[in-house]
BABA-110883 format. One line per 10 residues: their letters; for each residue x negated, y negated, z negated of N, C-alpha, C, CB. Coordinates in steps of 0.05 Angstrom, whole numbers. Each point is the difference from the previous one (the first is absolute). Glycine has a CB too. Layout:
<nuzas>
a = X Y Z X Y Z X Y Z X Y Z; ...
</nuzas>
This chain:
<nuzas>
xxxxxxxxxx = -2002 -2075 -2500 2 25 16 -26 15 -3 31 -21 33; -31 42 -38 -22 20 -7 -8 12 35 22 16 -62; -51 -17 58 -10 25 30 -24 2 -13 21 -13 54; -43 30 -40 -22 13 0 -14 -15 -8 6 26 28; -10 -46 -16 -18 -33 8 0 -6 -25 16 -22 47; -44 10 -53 0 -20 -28 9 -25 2 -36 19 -12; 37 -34 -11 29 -27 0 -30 -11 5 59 -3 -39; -89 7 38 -21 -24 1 0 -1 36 -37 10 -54; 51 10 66 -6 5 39 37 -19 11 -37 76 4; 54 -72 -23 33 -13 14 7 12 -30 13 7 68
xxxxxxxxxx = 8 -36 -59 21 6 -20 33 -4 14 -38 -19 -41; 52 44 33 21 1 31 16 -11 -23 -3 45 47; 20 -67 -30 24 -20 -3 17 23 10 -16 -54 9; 32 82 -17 21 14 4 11 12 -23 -14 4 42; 41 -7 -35 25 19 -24 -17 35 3 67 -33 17; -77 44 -38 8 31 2 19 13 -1 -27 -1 -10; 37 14 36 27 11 0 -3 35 7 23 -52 17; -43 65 -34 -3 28 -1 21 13 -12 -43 -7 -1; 49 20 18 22 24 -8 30 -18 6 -35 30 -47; 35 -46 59 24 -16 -2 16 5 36 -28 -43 -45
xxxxxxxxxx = 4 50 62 12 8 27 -5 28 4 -7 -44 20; 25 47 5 -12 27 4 -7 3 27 25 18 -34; -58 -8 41 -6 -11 27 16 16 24 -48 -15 -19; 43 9 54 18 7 5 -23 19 21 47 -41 -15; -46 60 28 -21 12 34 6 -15 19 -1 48 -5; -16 -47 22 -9 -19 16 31 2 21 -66 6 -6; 77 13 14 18 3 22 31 -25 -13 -23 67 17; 27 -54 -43 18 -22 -16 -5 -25 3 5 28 -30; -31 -28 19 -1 -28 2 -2 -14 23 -15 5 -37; 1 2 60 2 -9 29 32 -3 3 -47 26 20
xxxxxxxxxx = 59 -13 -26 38 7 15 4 -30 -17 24 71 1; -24 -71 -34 15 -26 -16 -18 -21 20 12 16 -63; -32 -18 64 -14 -28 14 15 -9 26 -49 14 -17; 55 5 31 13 -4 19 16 -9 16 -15 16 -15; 36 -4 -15 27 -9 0 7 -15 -19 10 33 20; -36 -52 -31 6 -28 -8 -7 -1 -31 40 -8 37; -44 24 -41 -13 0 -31 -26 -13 -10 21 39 3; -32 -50 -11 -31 -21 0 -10 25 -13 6 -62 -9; -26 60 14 -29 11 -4 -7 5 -42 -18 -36 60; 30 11 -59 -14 -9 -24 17 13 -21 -21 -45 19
xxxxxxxxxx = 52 69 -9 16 -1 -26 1 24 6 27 -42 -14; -56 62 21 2 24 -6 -39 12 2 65 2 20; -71 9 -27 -24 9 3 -7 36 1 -6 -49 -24; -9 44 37 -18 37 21 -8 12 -30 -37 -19 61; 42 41 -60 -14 25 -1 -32 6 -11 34 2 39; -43 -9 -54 -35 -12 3 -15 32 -10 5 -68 -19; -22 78 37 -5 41 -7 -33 -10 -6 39 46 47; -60 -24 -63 -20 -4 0 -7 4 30 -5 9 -51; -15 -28 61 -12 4 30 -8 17 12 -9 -26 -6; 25 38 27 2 26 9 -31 6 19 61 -4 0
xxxxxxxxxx = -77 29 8 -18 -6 16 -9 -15 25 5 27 -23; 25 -23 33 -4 -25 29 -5 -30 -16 43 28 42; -20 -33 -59 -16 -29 -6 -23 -3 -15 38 -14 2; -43 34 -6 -40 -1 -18 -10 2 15 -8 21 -35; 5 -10 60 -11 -3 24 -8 -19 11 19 26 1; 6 -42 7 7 -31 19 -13 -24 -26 61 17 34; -56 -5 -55 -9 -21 -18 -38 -1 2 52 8 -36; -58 14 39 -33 8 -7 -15 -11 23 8 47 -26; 10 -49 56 -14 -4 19 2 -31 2 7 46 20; 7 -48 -28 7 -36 3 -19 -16 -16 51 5 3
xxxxxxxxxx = -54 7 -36 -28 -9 -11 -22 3 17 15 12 -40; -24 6 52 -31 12 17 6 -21 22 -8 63 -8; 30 -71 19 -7 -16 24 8 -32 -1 6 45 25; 0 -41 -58 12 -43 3 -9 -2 -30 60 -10 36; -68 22 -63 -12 -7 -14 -5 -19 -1 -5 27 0; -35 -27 14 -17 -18 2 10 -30 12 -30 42 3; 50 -37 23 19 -17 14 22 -26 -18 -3 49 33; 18 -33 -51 6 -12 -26 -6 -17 -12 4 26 -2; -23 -12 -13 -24 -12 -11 -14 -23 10 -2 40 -10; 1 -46 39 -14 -28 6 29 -20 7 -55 23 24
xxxxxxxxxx = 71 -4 -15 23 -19 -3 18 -26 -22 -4 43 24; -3 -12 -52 2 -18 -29 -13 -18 4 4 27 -30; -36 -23 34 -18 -27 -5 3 -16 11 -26 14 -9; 26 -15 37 11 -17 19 20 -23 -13 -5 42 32; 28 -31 -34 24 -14 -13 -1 -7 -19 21 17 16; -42 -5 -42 -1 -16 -22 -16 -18 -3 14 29 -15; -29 -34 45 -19 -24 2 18 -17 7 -42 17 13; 63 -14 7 13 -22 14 21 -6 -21 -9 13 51; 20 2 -73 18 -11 -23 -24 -15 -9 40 39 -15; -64 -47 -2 -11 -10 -18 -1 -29 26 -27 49 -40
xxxxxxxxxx = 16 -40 57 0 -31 23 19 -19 8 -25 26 19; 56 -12 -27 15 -7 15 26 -12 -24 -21 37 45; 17 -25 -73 17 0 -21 -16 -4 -26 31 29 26; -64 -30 -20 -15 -4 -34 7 17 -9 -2 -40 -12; -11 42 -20 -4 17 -22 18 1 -24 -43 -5 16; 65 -8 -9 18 -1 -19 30 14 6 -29 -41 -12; 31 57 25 15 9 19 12 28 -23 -31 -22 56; 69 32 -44 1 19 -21 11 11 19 1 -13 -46; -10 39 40 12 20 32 23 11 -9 -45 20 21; 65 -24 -2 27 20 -9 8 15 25 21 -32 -36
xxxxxxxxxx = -34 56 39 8 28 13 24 6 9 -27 13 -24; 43 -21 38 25 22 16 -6 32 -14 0 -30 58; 23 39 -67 -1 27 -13 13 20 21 4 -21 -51; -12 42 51 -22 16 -6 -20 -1 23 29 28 -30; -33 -40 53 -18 6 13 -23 -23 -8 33 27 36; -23 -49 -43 -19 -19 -3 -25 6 -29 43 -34 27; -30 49 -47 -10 3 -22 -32 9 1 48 9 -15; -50 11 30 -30 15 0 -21 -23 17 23 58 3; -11 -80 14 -16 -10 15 -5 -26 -22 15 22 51; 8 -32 -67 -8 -19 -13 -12 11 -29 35 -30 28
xxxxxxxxxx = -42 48 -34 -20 14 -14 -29 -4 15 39 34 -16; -35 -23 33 -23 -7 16 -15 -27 8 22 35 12; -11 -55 -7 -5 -25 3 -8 -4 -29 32 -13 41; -11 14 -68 -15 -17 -15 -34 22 -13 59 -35 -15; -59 53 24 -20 11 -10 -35 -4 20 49 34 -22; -34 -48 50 -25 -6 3 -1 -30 -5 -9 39 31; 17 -59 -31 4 -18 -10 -24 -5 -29 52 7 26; -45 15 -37 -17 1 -22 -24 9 11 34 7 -33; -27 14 51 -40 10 9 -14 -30 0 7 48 43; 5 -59 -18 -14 -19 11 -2 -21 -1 2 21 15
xxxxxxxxxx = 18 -39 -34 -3 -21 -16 4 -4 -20 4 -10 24; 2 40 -40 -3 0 -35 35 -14 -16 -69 -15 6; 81 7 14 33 -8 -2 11 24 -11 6 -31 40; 16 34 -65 13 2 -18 30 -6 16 -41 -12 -38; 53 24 56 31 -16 18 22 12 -9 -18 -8 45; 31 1 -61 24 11 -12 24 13 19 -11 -35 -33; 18 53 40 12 13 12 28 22 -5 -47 -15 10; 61 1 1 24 16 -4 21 1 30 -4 -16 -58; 14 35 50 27 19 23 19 -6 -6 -13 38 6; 35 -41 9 27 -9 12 5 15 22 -3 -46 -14
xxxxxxxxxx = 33 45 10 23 17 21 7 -28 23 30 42 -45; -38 -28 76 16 -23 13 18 24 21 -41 -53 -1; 65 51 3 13 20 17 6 -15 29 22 27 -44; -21 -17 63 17 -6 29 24 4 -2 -31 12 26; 39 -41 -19 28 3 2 11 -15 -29 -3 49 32; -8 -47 -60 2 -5 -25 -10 -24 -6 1 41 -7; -33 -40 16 -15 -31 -21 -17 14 -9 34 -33 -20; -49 8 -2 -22 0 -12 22 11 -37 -42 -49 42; 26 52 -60 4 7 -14 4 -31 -25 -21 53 25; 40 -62 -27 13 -29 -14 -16 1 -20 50 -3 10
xxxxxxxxxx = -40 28 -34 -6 -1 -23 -30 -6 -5 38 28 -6; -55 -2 19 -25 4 7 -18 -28 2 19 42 24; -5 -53 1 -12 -39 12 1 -10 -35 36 -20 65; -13 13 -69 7 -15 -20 -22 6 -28 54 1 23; -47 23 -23 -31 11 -25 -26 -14 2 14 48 2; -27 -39 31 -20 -12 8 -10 -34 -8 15 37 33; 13 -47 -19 -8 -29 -4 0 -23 -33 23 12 53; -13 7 -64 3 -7 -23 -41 -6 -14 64 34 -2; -72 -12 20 -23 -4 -17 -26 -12 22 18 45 -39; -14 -39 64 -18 -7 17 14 -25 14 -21 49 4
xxxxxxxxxx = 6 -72 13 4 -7 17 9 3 24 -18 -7 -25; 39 1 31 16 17 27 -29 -8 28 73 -14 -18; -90 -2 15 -22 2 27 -19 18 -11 1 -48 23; -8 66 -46 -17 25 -7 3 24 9 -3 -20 -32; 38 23 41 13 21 8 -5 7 29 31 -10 -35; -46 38 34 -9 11 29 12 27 7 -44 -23 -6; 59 30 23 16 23 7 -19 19 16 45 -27 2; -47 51 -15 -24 22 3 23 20 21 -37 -2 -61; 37 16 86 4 22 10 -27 19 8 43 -25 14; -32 45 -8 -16 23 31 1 -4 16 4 26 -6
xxxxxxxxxx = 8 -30 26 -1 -15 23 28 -6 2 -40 19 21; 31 -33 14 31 -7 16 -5 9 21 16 -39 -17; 7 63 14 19 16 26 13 -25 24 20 43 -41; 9 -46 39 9 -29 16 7 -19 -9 11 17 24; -16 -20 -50 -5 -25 -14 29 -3 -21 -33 -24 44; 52 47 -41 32 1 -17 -11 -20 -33 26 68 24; -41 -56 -40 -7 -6 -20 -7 -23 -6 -6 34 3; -11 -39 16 -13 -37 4 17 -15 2 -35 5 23; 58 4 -6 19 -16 8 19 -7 -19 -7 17 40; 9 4 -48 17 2 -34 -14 -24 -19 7 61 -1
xxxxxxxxxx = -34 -54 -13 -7 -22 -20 -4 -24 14 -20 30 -30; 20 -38 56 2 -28 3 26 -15 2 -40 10 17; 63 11 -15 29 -11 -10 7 -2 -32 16 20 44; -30 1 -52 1 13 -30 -18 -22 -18 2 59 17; -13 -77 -11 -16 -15 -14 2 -34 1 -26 43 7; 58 -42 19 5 -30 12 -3 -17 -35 43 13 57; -19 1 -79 1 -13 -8 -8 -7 -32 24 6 41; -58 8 -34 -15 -7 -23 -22 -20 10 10 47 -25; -4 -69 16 -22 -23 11 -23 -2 -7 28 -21 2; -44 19 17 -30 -1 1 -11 28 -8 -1 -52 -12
xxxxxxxxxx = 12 81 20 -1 24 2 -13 0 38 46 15 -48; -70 4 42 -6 0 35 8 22 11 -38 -23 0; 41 27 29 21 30 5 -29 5 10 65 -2 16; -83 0 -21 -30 23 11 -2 21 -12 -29 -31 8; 31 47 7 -13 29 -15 -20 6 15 38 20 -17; -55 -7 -13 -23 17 21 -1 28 4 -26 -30 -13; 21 39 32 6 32 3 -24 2 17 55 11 -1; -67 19 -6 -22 13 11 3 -1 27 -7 27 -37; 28 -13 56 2 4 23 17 -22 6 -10 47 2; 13 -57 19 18 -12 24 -1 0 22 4 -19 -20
xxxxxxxxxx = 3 37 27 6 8 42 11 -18 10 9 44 4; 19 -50 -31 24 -18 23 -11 -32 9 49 26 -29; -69 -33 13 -18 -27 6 14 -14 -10 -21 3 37; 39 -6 -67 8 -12 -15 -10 -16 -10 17 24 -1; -41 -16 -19 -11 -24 -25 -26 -2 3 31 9 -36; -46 -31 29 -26 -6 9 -9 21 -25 -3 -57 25; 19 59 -46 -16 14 -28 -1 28 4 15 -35 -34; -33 54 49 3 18 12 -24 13 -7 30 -18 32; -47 36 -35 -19 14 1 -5 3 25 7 16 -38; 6 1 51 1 -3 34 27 -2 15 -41 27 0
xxxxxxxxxx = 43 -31 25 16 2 12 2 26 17 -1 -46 -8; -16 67 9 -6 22 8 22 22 -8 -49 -18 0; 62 35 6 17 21 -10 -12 22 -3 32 -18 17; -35 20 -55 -21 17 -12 19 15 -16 -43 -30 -1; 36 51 -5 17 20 -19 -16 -11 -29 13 51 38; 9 -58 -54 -7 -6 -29 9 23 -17 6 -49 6; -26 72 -18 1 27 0 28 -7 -30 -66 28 23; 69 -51 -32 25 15 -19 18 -4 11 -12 -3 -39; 15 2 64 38 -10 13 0 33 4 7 -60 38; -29 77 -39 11 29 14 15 16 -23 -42 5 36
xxxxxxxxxx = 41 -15 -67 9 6 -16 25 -8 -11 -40 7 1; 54 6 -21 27 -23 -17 -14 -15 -36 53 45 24; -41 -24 -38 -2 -13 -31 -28 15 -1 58 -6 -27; -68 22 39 -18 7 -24 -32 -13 12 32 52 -18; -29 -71 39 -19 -16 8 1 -24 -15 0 20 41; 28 -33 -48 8 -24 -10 15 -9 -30 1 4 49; -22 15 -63 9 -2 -28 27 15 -12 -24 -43 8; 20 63 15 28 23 -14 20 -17 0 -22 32 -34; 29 -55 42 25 -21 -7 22 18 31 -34 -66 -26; 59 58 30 17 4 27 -1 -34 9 40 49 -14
xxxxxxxxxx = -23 -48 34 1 -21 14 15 -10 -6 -15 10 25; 22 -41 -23 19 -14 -21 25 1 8 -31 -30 -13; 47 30 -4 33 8 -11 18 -22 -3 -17 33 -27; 46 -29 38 11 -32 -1 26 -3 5 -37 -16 15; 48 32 -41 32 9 -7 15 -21 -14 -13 48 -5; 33 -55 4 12 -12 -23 11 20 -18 9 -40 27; -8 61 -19 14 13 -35 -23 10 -16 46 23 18; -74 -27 -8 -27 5 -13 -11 -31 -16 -12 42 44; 12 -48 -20 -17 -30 10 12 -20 -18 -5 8 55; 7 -26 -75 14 -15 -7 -12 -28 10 16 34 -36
xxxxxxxxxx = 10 -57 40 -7 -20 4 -39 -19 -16 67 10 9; -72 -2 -30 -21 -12 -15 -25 26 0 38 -35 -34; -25 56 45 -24 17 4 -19 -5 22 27 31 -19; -55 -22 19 -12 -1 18 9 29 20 -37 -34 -30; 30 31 60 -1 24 16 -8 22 -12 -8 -25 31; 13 49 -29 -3 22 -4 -15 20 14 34 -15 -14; -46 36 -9 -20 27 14 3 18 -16 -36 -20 20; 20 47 -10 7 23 -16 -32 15 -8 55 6 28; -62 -7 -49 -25 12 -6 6 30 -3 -20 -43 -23; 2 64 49 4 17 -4 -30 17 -5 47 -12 24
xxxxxxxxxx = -31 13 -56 -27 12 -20 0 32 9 5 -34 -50; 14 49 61 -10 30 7 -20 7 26 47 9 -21; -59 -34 32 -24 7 22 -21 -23 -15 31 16 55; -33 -7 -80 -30 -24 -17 -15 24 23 2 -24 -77; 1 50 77 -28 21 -5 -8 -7 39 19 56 -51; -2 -68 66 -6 -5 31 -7 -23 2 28 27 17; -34 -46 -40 -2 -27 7 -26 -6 13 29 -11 -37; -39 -3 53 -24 -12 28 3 -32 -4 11 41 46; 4 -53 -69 -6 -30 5 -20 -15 -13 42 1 8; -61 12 -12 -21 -12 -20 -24 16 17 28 -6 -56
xxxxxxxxxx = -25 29 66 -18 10 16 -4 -13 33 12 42 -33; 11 -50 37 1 -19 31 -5 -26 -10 39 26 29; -38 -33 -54 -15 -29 -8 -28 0 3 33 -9 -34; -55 33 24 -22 -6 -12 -7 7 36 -5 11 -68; 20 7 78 -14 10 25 -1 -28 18 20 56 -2; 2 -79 5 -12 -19 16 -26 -14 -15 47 -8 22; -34 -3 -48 -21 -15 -11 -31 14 -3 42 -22 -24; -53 37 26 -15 21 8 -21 -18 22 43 45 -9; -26 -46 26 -9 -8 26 -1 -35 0 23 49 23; -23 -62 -42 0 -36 3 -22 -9 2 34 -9 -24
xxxxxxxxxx = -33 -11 40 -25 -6 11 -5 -42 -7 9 56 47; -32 -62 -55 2 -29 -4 10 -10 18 -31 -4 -22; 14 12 58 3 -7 24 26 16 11 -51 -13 4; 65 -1 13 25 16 17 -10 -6 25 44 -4 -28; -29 23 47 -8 -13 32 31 -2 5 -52 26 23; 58 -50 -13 13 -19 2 15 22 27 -33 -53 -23; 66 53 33 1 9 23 8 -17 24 6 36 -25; -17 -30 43 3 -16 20 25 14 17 -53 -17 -2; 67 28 -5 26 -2 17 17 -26 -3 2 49 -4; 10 -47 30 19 -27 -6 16 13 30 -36 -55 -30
xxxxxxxxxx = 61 48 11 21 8 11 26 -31 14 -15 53 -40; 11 -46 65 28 -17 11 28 2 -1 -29 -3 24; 47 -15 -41 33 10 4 -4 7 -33 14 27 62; 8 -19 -69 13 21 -29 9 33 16 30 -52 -34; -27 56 19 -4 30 -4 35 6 -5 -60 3 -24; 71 -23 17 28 2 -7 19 1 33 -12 -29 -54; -2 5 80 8 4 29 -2 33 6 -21 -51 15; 1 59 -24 -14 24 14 21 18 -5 -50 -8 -7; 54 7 -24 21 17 -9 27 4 14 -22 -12 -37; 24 -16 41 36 -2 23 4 10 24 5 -39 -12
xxxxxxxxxx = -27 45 27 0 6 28 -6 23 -10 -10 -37 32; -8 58 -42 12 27 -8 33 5 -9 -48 2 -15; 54 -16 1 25 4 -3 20 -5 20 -14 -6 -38; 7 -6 57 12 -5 28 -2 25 14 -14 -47 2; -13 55 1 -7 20 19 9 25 -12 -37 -24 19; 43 29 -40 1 33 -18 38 0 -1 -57 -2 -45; 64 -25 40 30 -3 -4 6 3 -33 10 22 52; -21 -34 -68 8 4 -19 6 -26 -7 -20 41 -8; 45 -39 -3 11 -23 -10 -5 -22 -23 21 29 20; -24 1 -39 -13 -10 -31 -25 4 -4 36 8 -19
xxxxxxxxxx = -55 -36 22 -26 -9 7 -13 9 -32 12 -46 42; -1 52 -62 -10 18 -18 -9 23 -1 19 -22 -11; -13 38 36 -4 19 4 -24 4 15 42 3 -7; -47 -25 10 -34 3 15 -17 -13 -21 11 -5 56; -28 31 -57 -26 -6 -23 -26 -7 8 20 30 -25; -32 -52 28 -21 1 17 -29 7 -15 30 -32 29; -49 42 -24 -20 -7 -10 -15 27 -11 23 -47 -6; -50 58 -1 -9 27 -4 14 0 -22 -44 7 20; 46 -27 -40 11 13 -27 36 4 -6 -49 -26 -18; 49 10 30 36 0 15 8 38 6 -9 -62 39
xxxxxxxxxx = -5 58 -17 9 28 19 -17 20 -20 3 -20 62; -23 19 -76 -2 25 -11 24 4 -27 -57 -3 16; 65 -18 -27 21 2 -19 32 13 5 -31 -40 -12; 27 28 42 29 17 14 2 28 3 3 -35 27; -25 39 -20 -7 26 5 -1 17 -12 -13 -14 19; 7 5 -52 4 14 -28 18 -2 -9 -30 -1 -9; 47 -21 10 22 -3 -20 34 -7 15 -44 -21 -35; 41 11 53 21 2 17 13 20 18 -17 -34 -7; 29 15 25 8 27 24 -1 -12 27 35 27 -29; -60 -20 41 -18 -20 26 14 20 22 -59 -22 -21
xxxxxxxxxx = 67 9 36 9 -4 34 -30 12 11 40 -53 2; -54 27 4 -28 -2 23 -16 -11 -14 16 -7 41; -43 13 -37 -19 -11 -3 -8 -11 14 -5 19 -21; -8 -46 26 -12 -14 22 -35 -3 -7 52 -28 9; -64 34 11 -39 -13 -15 -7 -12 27 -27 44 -40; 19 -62 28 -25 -16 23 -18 20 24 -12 -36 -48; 27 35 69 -20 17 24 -34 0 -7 37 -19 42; -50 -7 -49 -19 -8 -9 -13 25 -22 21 -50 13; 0 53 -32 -10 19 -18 0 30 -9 3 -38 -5; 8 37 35 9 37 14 -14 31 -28 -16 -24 74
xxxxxxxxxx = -17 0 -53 -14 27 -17 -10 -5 -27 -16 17 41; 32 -51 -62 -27 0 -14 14 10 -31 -33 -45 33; 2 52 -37 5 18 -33 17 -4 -19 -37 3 0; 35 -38 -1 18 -5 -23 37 1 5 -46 -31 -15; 57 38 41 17 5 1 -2 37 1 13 -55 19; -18 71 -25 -3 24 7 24 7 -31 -62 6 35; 67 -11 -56 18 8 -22 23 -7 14 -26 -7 -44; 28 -24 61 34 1 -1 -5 12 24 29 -42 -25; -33 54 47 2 18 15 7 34 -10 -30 -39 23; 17 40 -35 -1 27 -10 33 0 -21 -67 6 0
xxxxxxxxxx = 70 -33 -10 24 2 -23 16 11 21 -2 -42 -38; 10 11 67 20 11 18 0 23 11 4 -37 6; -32 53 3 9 28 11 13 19 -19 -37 -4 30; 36 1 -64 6 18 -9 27 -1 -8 -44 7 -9; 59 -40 5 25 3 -1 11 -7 20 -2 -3 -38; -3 23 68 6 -2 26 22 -26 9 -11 54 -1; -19 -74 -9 13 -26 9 -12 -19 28 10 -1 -56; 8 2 76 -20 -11 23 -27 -20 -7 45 2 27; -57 1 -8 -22 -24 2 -3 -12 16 -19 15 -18; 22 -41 30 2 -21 32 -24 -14 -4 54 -11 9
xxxxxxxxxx = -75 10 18 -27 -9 -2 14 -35 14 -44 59 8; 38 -74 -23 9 -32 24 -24 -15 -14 66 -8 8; -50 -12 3 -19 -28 -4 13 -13 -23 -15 -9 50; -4 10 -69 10 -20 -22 -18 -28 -4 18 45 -25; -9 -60 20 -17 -23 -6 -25 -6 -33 51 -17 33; -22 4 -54 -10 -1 -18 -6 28 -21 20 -45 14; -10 67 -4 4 28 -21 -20 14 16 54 5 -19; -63 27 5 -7 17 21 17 21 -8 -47 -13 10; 67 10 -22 30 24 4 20 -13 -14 -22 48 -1; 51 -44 9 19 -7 -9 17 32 -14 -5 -50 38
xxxxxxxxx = 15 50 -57 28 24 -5 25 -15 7 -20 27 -43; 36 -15 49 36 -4 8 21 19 -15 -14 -10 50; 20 0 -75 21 15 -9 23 23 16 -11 -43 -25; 26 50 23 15 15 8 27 -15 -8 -32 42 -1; 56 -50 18 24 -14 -12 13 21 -7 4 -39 24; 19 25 -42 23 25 -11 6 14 17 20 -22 -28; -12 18 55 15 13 13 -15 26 20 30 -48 -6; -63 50 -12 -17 16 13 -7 10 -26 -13 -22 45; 18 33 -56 -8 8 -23 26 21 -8 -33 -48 -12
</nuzas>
């Protein structure tokens, strides 16, 4: 599969299926999801980045950059402590890609490691990617294999590769991801809920690739998962510029965070969904990078933020997103998040 990214930063384990779909706007595709269509057998619309999201994207660098940045280190100390130096990162696609770029590049800052790295499709609802595993193991040791994300929202994903992996033996279901609010995995950069400035973006943060694809009249049984390289926004591409801009900022030393969170983040999620009435617990997105993504790309009900963080700066974009697509805002008490988004169901839309 071809993207932006050099094959020496990932090498993506996906079918190229350019020109083979046709994507769908956000209102369509919310209606097919709805009414039962998976996610994975149609794909959005992808426009060069309009000024609101150059905006939300620019502020999110200025206020979580540097934040990032000790996060990577953080985590790529606790991968080398926790998994040694022989370790091969394989990225969840597309959000995991830019972070496991990231990891193996400080890896090299700071212990001069060489970590072979490659991307795979894991869908909700679908699995891990068969073909993809199977490639992998052929050449690595199934205990070398380390599952790279961005974070964890309520953990759908996590939950996925640790069913998705029952039955490759001596495969570990750890992943490491920069953020974790929901207090999932010890392999965390923090547990703090930080905006990771490329969730505010789509393809042209993440190697111009779409998000993975998963048809059978595309898809063939021996193919790997599927994406769509879309070469008409090369001239908008930011994924090599949001690379050098964290790594920019790496530091030998990290400061370690001292949050620590009680419970999962996945309870938290249920009793919103209790209290809001929504049925389909997918519909609640938790988390800054969650709710700023709803807010761009979906079709959000409410916004919820932490009373706590009424006035503070780094929520001031998804505030400003919701006033402008006159979407409420509710000040409560959140625990593990400092804002949640809430889809909008079919029957509100």
């Amino acid at each position: 599969m071809r993207s932006s990214y050099s094959i020496e930063d990932v090498q993506l384990l996906l079918k190229d299926i350019t020109g083979q779909v046709v994507p769908l706007p956000t209102n369509e595709r919310e209606r097919l999801i709805q009414s039962g269509h998976h996610y994975c057998e149609m794909l959005p619309i992808e426009y060069v980045p309009t000024k609101e999201y150059m905006n939300v994207y620019q502020e999110a660098l200025e206020n979580y950059a540097k934040a990032t940045a000790n996060a990577i280190g953080c985590l790529s100390d606790k991968i080398i402590k926790k998994k040694g130096n022989t370790i091969v990162l394989v990225s969840l696609a597309r959000a995991g890609i830019p972070i496991g770029i990231l990891i193996k590049r400080y890896l090299k800052f700071k212990f001069k490691l060489d970590i072979p790295h490659y991307s795979i499709s894991i869908i909700r609802g679908k699995g891990i990617d068969d073909n993809a595993m199977r490639y992998l193991l052929k050449q690595y040791h199934p205990q070398q294999l380390l599952f790279v994300d961005g974070w964890i929202g309520k953990g759908a994903i996590f939950n996925e590769l640790k069913n998705a992996i029952k039955g490759y033996s001596q495969v570990s279901s750890d992943i490491a991801v920069v953020a974790d609010p929901a207090n999932i995995t010890g392999l965390c950069g923090t547990h703090e809920d930080i905006l990771i400035p490329s969730s505010c973006l789509n393809c042209t943060i993440s190697g111009l690739i779409s998000r993975t694809f998963l048809r059978d009249d595309i898809i063939g049984a021996d193919d790997f998962h599927g994406a769509v390289y879309y070469e008409h926004l090369e001239n908008a591409d930011l994924s090599y510029q949001f690379i050098k801009e964290i790594e920019n900022k790496f530091s030998l030393v990290n400061e370690e965070s001292t949050i620590c969170k009680k419970g999962y983040g996945i309870d938290e999620v249920k009793e919103l969904a209790q209290k809001y009435k929504v049925t389909d617990i997918h519909l609640i997105k938790p988390g800054i990078g969650e709710t700023t993504r709803v807010l761009l790309r979906r079709v959000p009900k409410i916004v919820l933020i932490d009373e706590k963080y009424r006035e503070n700066k780094e929520l001031k974009p998804i505030v400003r997103l919701a006033k402008e697509k006159e979407v409420p805002i509710e000040y409560c008490n959140l625990n593990h998040y400092k804002c949640c988004g809430i889809i909008k169901n079919l029957t509100e839309i």
